[in-house]
C-alpha positions in Angstrom: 206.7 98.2 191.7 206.4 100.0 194.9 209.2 97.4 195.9 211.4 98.4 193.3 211.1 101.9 193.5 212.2 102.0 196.6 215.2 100.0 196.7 216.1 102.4 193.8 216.0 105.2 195.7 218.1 103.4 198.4 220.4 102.8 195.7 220.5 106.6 194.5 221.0 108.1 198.3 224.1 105.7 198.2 225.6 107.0 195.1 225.4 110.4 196.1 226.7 109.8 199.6 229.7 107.7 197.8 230.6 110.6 195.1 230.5 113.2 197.9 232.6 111.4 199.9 235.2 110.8 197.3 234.9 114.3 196.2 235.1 115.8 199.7 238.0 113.8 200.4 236.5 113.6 203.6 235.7 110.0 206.0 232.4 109.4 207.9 231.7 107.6 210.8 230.5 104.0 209.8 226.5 103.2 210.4 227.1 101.5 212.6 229.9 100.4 215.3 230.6 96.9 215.8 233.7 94.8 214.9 232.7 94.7 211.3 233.6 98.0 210.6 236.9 98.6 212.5 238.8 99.0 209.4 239.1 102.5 207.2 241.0 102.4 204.0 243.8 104.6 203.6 247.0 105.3 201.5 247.9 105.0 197.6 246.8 101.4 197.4 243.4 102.5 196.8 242.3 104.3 193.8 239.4 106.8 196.0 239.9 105.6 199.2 237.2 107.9 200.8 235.0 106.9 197.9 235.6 103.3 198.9 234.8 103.6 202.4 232.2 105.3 201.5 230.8 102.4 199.5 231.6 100.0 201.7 229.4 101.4 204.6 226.4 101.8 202.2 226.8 98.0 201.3 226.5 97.4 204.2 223.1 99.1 204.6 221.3 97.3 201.6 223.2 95.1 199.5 221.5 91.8 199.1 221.9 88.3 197.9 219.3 85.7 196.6 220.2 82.1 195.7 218.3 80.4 193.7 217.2 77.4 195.0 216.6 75.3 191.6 218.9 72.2 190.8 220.5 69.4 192.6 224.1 68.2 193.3 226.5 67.7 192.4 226.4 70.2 189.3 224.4 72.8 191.4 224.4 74.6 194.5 228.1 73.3 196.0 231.8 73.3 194.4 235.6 73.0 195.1 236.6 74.3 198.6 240.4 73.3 197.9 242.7 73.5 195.7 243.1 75.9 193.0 239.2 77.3 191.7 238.1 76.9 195.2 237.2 80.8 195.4 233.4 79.2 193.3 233.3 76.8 195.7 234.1 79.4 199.1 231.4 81.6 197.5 228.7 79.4 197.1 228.8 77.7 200.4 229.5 81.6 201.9 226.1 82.4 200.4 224.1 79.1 200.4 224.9 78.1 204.3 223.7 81.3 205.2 226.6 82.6 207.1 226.6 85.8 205.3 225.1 89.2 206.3 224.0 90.1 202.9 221.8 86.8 202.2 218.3 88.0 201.1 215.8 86.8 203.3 213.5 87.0 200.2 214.0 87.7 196.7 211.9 90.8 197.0 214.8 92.5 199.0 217.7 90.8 196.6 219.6 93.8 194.5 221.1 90.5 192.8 220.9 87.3 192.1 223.3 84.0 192.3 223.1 81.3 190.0 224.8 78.5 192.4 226.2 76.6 189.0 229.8 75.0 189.6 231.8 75.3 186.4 234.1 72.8 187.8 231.8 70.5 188.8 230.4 70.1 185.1 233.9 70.0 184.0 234.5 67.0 186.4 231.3 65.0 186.2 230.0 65.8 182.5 233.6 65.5 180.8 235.5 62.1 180.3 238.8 63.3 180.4 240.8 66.8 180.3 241.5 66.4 176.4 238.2 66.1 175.2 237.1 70.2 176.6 234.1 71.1 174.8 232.9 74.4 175.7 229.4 73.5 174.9 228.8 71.5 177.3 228.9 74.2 180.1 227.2 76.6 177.8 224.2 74.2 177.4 224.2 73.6 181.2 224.1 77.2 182.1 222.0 78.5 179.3 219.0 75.5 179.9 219.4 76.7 183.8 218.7 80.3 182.6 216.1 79.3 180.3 214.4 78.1 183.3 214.8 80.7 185.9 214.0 83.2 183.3 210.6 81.5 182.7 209.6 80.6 186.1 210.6 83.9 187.8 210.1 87.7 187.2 213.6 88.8 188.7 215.6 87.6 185.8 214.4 89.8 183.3 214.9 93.4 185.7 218.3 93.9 183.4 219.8 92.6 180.5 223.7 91.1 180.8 226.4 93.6 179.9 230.3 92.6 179.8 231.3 96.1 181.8 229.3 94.4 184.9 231.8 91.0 184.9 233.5 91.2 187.7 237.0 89.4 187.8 237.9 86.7 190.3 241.2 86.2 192.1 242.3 82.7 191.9 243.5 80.7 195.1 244.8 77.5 196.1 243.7 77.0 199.0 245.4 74.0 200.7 243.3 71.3 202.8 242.5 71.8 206.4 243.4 76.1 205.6 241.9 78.8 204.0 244.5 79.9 201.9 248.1 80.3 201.4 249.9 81.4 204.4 251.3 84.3 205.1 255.2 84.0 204.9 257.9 86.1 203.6 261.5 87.4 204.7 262.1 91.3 204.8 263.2 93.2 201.9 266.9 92.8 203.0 266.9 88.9 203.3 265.5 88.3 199.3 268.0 87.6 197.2 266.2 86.3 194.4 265.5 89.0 192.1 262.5 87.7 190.1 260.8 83.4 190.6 258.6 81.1 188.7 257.7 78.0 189.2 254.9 76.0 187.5 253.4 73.9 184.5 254.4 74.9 181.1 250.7 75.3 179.5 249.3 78.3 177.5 251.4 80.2 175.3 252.6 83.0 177.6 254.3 80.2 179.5 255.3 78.4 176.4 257.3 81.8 175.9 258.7 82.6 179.2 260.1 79.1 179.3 261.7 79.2 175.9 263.3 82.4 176.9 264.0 82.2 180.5 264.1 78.3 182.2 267.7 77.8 183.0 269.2 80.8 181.5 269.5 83.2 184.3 269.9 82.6 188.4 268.9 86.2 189.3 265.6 85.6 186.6 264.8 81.8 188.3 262.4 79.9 186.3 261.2 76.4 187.1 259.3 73.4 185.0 257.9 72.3 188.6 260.1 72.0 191.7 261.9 69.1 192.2 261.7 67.8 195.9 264.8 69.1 197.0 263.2 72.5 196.4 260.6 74.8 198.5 258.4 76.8 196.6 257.1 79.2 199.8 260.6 79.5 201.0 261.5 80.5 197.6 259.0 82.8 197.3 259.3 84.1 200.1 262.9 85.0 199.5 262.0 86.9 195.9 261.8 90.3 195.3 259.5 89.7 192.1 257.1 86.7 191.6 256.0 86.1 187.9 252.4 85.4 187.3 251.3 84.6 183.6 248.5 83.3 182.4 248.7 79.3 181.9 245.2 77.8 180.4 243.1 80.6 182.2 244.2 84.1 181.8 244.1 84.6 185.8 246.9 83.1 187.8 246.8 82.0 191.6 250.3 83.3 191.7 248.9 86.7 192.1 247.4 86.0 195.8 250.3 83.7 196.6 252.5 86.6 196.3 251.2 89.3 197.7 250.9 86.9 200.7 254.5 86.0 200.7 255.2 89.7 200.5 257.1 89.3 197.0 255.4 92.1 194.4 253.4 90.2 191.4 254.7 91.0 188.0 251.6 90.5 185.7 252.7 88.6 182.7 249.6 89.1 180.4 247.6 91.3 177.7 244.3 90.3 178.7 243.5 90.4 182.5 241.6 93.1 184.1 242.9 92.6 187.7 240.9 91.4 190.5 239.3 94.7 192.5 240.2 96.9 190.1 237.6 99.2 190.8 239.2 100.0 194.3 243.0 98.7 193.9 245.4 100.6 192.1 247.9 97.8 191.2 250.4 100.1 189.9 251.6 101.0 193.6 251.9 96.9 194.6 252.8 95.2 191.5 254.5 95.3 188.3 252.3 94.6 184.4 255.0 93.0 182.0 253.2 92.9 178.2 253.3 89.0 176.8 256.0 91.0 173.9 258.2 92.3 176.4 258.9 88.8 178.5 262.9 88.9 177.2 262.6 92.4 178.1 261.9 91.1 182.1 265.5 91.4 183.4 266.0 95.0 182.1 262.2 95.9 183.2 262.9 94.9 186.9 267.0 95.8 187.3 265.6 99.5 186.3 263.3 99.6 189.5 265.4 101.2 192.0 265.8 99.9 195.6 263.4 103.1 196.8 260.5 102.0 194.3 261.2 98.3 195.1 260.6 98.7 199.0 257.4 101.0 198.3 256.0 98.2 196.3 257.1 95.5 198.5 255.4 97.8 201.7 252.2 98.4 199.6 252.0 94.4 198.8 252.0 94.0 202.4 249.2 96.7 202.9 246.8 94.9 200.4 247.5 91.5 201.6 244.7 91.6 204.1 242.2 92.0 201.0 243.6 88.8 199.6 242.6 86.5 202.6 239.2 84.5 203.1 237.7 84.3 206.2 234.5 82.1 207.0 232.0 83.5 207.6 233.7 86.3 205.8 234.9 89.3 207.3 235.0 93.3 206.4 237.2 93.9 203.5 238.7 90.2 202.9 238.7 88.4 199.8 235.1 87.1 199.9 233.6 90.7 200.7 236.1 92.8 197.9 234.1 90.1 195.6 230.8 91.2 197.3 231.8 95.1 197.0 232.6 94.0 193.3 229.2 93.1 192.4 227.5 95.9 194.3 229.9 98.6 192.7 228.6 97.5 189.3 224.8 97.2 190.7 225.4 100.2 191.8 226.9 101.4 188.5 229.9 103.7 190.4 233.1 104.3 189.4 235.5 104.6 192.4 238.2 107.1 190.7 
């Protein structure tokens, strides 16, 4: 108890240090100078950007990690480094190969705690094929790893789950041999292509924005796949907009690819609370197109003027370096905005 009373009051000298900051409008110096902490957020990209630094220099202080150690591979404690849902498997080998700062040395210390399941790797090893998805299977795997955490260990029971503490991922495809798309992209002057999409035609937002757009329009340039003849980071690259809907999963890796080839994401979904929310303000970097309005997306962009287009496009390039992973991860990449995502809601702070 003594433990626990005094991380909270660790916990409640940050949130007051945070608020007054944000009120204040004011920077501090960070705790402490090293190369971790050469970076202070600035501009209309960020929703509080004193509150954020703020935050981020008491996370710093005292936000820790625990692993739990239970369960074997593959299932547990490793996952996809490539390919598209490689940001679980970054994560968990971030935490569990102990390269991070903000690994607990013991779970005494730990303001949360990781369960190092891999969704994907159920999906690949417990499922015969793609067509026979039964969510139950990786409800009964995580709830009967739950059920035994919860019994063995006191920790699990300090707070009850509530849906306002999920914290939203940002999908990347992160090729082999890199850690993540690259950063390309022409200057505002050199993209022709007012709005590009290129991708599988699954999920019924892209159902409808094929029906409505594939081969109707060249200035609206959507694609079933590229054939080979085709580039997709040269065409992105030369976009102004890059459509992201949801396909199976509401969240797209289109959003990272654009914003690191410098084209501004235009959200194409009802249900997606963006990634880093909290912090971001995606209405200066991106555009948020309703599933209803996707005939509409011609008119919708043609009405941004060239002055609000190159604000966007110069706050996409702002943000990018929020979007990129780094290992071990670094100050205010993608790895540590998930990090500062969790502690916000540990925290239980609102950053407006």
């Amino acid at each position: 108890m003594e433990e626990e009373e005094r991380v909270e009051k660790r916990l409640a000298r940050a949130r007051v240090a945070i608020l007054e900051a944000g009120r204040m409008r004011s920077y501090k110096m960070s705790w402490r100078l090293t190369d971790r902490t050469t970076f202070t957020p600035r501009g209309p990209i960020y929703r509080n950007p004193y509150a954020f630094h703020q935050s981020h220099i008491e996370m710093e202080k005292i936000f820790k990690v625990w692993a739990y150690k239970e369960g074997e591979l593959p299932i547990f404690h490793g996952g996809p480094m490539n390919n598209i849902y490689s940001i679980e498997g970054q994560i968990m080998d971030e935490i569990e190969s102990r390269k991070s700062q903000f690994l607990a040395r013991n779970p005494n210390e730990a303001l949360v705690f990781f369960l190092p399941v891999s969704v994907v790797s159920i999906r690949h090893y417990l499922y015969k094929s793609r067509s026979d998805y039964d969510r139950r299977i990786i409800q009964d795997v995580v709830t009967d790893y739950i059920a035994a955490l919860s019994n063995k260990y006191p920790y699990w029971n300090r707070s009850s789950f509530q849906p306002e503490r999920d914290v939203s991922l940002p999908e990347i495809n992160i090729p082999y041999y890199h850690l993540g798309p690259p950063l390309v992209g022409q200057p505002p002057e050199n993209r022709s292509i007012l709005a590009f999409f290129a991708g599988g035609n699954h999920g019924h937002v892209r159902k409808y924005l094929f029906d409505i757009w594939e081969g109707k329009d060249e200035e609206i340039k959507v694609l079933n796949y590229l054939p080979k003849t085709l580039n997709y980071s040269d065409l992105m690259s030369r976009a102004k907009f890059c459509l992201c809907p949801s396909g199976y999963e509401v969240a797209s890796p289109r959003i990272v690819e654009s914003i690191s080839a410098g084209c501004v994401p235009v959200i194409v979904s009802d249900h997606y609370v963006l990634p880093f929310s909290d912090v971001l303000d995606w209405s200066k970097f991106s555009v948020e197109v309703p599933v209803a309005k996707v005939p509409e997306i011609k008119k919708i962009l043609e009405a941004i003027g060239m002055d609000e287009y190159l604000k966007l496009q110069k706050m996409v390039m702002k943000v990018q370096r929020h979007f990129i992973i780094h290992r071990p991860s670094k100050p205010y990449d993608l790895i540590d905005m998930v990090f500062h995502s969790v502690w916000l809601r540990r925290l239980n702070v609102k950053l407006s």
